[in-house]
FIKE-711691 format. One record per residue (C-alpha): y, z, x. Coordinates in steps of 0.001 Angstrom, whole numbers, plus 500000, padded with zeros to 6 digits. Each point is the difference from the previous one (the first is absolute). Layout:
<mikols>
- Y;Z;X
...
</mikols>
This chain:
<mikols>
- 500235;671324;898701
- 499718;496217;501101
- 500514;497366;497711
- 497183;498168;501216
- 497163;499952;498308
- 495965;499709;501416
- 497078;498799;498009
- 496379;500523;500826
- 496912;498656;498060
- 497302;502879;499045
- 496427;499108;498186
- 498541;501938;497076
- 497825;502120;502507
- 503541;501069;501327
- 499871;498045;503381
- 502431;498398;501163
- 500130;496101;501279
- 500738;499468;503755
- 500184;496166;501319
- 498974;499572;503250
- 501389;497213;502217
- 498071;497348;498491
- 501557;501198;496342
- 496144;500985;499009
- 500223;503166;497910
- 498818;503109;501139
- 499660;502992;497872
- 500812;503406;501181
- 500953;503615;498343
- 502754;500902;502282
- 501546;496424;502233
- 501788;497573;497420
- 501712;496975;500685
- 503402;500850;498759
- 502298;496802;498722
- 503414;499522;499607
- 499888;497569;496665
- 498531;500999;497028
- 499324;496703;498632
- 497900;499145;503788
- 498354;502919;499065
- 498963;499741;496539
- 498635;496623;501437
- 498417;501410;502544
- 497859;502431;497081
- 499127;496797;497677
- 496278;499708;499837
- 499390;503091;501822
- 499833;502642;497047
- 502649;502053;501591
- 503539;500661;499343
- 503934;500342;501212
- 501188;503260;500901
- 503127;500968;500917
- 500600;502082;502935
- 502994;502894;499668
- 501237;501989;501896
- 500452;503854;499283
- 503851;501477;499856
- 500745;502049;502959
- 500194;503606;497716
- 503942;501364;501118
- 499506;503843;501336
- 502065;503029;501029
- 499828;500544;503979
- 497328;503411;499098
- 497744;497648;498184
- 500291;497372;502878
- 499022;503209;502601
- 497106;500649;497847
- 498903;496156;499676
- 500190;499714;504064
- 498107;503418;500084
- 497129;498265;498291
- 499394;497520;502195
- 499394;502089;502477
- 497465;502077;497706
- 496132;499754;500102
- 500662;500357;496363
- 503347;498671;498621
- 499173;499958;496628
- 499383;504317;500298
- 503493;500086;501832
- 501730;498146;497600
- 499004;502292;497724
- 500166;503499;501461
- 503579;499398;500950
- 501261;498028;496830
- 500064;499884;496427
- 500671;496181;499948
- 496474;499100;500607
- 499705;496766;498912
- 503563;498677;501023
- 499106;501201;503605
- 497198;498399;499655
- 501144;497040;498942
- 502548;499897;502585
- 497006;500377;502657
- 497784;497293;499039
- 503383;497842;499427
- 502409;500362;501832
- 503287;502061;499870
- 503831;500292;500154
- 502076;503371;500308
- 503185;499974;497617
- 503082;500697;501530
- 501340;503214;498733
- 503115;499955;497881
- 502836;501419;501805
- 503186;501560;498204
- 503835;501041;501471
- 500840;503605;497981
- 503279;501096;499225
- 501095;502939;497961
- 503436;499837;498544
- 502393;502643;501032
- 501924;502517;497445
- 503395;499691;498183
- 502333;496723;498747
- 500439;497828;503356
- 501727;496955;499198
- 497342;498031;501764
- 497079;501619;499572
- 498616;501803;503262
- 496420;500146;500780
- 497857;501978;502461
- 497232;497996;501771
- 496554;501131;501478
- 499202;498832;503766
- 497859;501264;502960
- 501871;501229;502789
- 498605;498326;503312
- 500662;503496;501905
- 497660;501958;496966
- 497664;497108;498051
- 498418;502501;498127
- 503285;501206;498715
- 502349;498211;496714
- 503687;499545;500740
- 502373;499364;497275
- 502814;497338;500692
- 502937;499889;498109
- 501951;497076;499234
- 500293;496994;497410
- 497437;498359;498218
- 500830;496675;501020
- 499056;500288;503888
- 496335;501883;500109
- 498117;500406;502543
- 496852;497759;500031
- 498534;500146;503446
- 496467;501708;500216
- 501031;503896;500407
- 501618;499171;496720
- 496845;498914;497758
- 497386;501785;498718
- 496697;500040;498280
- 499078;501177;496621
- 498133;502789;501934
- 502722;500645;502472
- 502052;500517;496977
- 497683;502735;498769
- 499867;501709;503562
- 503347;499879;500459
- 500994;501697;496114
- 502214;497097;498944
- 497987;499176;496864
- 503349;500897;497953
- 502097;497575;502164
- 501122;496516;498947
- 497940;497457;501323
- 500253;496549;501545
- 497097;497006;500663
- 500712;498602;503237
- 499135;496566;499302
- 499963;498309;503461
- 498699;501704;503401
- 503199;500941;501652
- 498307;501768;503010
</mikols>
């Protein structure tokens, strides 16, 4: 969200004050005359019987990449508000996120080991990675804990995690995209 801040003038009929080029007052319902100072714009209202308000902008609502698809859907829908709510349970997030504005959270990722049998002076570890010949496949790697592997075939999603059966396995945050 900016730091900047806008300030309009609105009447007690709810219009709002536009100044033309000569500065004379004009008063719509929907085309303000938005200011940058508050104080020029609390001037601007003296005598008028109208007051300062404070323009804000919405938060951008933070959404998995499904949501997102079903946001994008609905502007594309004669009527989004019935989409948003045949495909999702999150009605009024969605529907927030329409009107305002979106972004799509990145998806935790996680490096899984599991650690292998019997008293190894250092301790061993198996870890899971994609094979580029069979990406549907896990491949264990053995080796030390110290050196992982952190490249992309490497990572995986909370719901990769429960495809793949390694709920049981240790698990890692990756903390920094190392594609």
């Amino acid at each position: 969200m900016s730091e900047e801040k806008l300030y309009a003038i609105k009447n007690n009929k709810g219009e709002w004050m536009s100044l033309d080029g000569t500065q004379t007052e004009i008063w719509y319902s929907n085309n303000p005359t938005l200011f940058k100072d508050k104080s020029y714009a609390e001037a601007q209202s003296m005598g008028r019987k109208a007051h300062v308000v404070e323009l804000v902008e919405p938060e951008k609502v933070v959404l998995s990449k499904e949501q997102a698809e079903i946001v994008e859907e609905a502007h594309y829908n004669k009527l989004p508000a019935c989409h948003i709510a045949d495909k999702s349970y999150d009605e009024e997030l969605l529907m927030n996120a329409y009107v305002n504005g979106y972004t799509v959270a990145n998806e935790k990722k996680y490096l899984v080991y599991k650690t292998l049998g019997g008293k190894q002076k250092h301790e061993l570890f198996a870890q899971a990675y994609r094979p580029a010949f069979f990406p549907d496949t896990i491949t264990w790697s053995v080796g030390e804990r110290r050196a992982p592997k952190t490249g992309a075939s490497a990572q995986f999603t909370e719901a990769e995690i429960e495809h793949y059966g390694l709920q049981d396995c240790e698990k890692e945050e990756v903390t920094d995209d190392a594609d």
